[in-house]
ROZA-620250 format. One record per atom (N, C-alpha, C, CB): residue number from 0; residue in one letter; x, y negated, z. Coordinates in nm, 3 decimals. Each point is the difference from the previous one (the first is absolute). Last residue first. Glycine has a CB too. Layout:
BEGIN
NUM:A:X:Y:Z
...
***
This chain:
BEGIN
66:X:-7.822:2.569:0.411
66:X:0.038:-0.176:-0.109
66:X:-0.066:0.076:-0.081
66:X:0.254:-0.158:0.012
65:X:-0.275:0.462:0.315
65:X:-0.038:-0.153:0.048
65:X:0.048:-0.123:-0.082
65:X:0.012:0.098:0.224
64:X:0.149:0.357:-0.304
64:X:-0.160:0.021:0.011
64:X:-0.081:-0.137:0.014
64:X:0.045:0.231:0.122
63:X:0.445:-0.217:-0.035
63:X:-0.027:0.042:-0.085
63:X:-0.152:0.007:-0.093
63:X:0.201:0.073:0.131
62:X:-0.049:-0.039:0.344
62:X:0.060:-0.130:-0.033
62:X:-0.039:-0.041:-0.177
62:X:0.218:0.060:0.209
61:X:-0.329:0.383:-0.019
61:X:-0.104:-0.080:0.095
61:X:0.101:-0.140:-0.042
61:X:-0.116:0.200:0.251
60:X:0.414:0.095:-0.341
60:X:-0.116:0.017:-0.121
60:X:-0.139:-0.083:0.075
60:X:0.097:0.284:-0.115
59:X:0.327:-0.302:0.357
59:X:0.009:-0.008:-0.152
59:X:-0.098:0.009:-0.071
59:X:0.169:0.072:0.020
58:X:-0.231:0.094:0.403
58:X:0.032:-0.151:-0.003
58:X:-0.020:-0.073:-0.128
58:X:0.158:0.052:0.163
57:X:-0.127:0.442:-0.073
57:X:-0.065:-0.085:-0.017
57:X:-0.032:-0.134:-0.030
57:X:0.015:0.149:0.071
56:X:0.377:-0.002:-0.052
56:X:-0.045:0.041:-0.103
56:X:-0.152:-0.015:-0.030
56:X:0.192:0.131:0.028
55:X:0.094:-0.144:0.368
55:X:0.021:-0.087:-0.074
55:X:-0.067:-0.031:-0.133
55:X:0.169:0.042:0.126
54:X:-0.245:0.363:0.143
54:X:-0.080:-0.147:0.059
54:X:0.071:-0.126:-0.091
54:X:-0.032:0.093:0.292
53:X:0.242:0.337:-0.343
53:X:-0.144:-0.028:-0.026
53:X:-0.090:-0.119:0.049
53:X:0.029:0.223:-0.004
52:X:0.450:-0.176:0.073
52:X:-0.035:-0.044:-0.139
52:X:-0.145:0.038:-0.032
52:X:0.241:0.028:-0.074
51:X:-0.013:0.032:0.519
51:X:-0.058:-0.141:-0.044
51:X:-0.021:-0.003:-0.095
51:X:0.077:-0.102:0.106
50:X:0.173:0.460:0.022
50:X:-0.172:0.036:0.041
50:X:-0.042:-0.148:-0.013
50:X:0.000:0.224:0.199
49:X:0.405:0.002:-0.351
49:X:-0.107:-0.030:-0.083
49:X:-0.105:-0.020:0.078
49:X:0.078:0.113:-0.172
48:X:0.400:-0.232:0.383
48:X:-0.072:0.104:-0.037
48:X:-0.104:-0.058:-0.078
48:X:0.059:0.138:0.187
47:X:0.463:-0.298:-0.166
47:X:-0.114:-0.072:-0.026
47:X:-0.127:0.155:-0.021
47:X:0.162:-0.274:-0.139
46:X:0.272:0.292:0.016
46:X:0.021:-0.063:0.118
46:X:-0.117:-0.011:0.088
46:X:0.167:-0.110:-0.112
45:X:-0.009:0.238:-0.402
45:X:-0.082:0.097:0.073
45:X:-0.010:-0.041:0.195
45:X:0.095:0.206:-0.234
44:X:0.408:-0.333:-0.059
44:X:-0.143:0.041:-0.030
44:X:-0.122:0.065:0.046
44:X:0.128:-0.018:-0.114
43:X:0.320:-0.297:0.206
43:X:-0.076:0.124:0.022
43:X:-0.080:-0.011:-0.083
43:X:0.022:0.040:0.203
42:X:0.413:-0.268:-0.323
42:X:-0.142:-0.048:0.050
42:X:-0.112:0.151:-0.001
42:X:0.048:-0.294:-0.125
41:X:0.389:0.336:0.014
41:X:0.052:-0.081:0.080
41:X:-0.127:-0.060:0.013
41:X:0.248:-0.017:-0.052
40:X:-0.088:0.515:0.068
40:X:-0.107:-0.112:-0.118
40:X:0.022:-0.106:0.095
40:X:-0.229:0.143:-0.132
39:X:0.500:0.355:0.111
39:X:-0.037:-0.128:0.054
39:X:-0.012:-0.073:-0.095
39:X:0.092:0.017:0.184
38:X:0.018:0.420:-0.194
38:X:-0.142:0.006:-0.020
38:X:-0.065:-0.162:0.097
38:X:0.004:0.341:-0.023
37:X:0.440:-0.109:-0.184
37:X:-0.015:0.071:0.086
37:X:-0.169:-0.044:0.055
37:X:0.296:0.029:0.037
36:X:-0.134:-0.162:-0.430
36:X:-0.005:0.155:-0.008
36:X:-0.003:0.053:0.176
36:X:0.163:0.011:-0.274
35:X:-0.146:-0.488:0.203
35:X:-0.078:0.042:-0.057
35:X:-0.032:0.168:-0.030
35:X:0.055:-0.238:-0.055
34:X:0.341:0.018:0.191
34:X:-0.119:-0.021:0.134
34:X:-0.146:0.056:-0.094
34:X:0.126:-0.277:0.164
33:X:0.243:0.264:-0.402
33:X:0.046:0.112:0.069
33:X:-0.106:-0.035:0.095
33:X:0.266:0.048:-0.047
32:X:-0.274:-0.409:-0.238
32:X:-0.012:0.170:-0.111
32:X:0.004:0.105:0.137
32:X:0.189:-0.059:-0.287
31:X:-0.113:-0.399:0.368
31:X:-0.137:0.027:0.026
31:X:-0.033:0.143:-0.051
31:X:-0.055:-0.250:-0.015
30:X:0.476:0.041:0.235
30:X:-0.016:0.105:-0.101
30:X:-0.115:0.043:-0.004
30:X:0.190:0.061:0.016
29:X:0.009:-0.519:0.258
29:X:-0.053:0.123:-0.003
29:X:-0.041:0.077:-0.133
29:X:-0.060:-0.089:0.210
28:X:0.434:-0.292:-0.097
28:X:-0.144:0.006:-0.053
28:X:0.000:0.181:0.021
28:X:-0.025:-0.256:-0.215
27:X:0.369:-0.169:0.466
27:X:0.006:0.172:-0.018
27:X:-0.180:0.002:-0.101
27:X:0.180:0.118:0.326
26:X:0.169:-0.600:-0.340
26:X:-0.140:0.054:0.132
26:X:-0.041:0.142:-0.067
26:X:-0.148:-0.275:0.075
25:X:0.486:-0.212:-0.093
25:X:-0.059:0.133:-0.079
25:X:-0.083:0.065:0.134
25:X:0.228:0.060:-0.209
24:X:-0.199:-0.626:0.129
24:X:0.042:0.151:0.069
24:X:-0.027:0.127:-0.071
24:X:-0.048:-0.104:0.203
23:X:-0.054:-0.449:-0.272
23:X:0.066:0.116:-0.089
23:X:0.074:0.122:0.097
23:X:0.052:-0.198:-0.202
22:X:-0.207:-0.206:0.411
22:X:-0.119:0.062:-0.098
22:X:0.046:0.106:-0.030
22:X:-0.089:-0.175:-0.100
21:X:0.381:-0.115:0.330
21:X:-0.088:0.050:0.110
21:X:-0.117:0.107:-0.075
21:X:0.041:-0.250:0.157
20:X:0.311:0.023:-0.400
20:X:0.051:0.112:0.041
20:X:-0.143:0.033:0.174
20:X:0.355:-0.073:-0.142
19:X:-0.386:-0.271:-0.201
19:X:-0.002:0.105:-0.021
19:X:0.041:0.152:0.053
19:X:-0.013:-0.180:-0.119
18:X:-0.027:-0.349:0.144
18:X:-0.039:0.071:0.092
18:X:-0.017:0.189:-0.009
18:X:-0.100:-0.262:0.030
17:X:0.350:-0.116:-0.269
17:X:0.007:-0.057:0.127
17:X:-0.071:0.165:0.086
17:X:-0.038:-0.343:-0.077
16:X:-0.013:0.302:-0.394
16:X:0.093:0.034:0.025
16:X:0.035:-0.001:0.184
16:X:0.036:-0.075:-0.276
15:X:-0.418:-0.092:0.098
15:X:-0.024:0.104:0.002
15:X:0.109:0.065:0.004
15:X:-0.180:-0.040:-0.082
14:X:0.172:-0.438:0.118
14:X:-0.037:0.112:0.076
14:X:0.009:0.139:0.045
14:X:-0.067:-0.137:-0.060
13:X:0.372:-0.273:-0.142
13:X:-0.043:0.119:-0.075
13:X:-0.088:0.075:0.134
13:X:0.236:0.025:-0.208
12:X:-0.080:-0.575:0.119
12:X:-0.030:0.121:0.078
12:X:-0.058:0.140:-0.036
12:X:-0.017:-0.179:0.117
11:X:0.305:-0.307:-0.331
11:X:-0.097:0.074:0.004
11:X:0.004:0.170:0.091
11:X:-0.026:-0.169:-0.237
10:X:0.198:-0.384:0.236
10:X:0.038:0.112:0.006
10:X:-0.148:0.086:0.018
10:X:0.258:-0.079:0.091
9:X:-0.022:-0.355:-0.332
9:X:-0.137:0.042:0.057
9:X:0.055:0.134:0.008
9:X:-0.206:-0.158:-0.101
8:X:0.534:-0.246:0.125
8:X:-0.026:0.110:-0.056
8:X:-0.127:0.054:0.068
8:X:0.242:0.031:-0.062
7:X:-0.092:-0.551:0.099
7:X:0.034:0.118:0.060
7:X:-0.121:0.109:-0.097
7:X:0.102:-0.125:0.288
6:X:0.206:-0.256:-0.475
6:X:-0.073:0.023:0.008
6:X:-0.010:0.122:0.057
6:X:-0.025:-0.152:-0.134
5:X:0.378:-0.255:0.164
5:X:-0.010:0.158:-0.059
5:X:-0.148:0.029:0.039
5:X:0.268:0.099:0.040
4:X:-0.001:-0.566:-0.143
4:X:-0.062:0.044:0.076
4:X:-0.042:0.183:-0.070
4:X:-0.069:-0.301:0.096
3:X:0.468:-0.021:-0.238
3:X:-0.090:0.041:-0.026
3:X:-0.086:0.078:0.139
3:X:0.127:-0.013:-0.249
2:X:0.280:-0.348:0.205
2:X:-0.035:0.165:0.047
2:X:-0.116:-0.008:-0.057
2:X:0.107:0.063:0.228
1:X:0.122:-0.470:-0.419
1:X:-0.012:0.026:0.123
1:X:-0.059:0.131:-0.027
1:X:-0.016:-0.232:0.110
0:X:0.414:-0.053:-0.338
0:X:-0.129:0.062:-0.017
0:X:-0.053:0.052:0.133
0:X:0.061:0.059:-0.235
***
């Protein structure tokens, strides 16, 4: 009898395994509760003075008036 030819094996590649260890890091989270009592906002508020909103406002209504 003659040898049987062997069929080559599909080898499958696990990416997300492959690369996981560059992703999956731990990493320290800040205590938004305790930053918060001490009086940090993580997007200011109030940045921005009021002295353009009257004129904007014109605008607005002279934009308004005209349709």
């Amino acid at each position: 009898m003659a040898k049987q030819k062997k069929k080559p094996e599909i080898v499958l590649n696990n990416f997300v395994a492959k690369h996981m260890h560059e992703a999956n890091q731990s990493q320290v989270f800040v205590d938004r509760k305790k930053n918060a009592k001490r009086g940090y906002s993580k997007h200011k508020q109030g940045r921005y003075s009021d002295d353009y909103r009257p004129f904007a406002l014109i605008l607005f209504n002279l934009i308004f008036v005209a349709i």
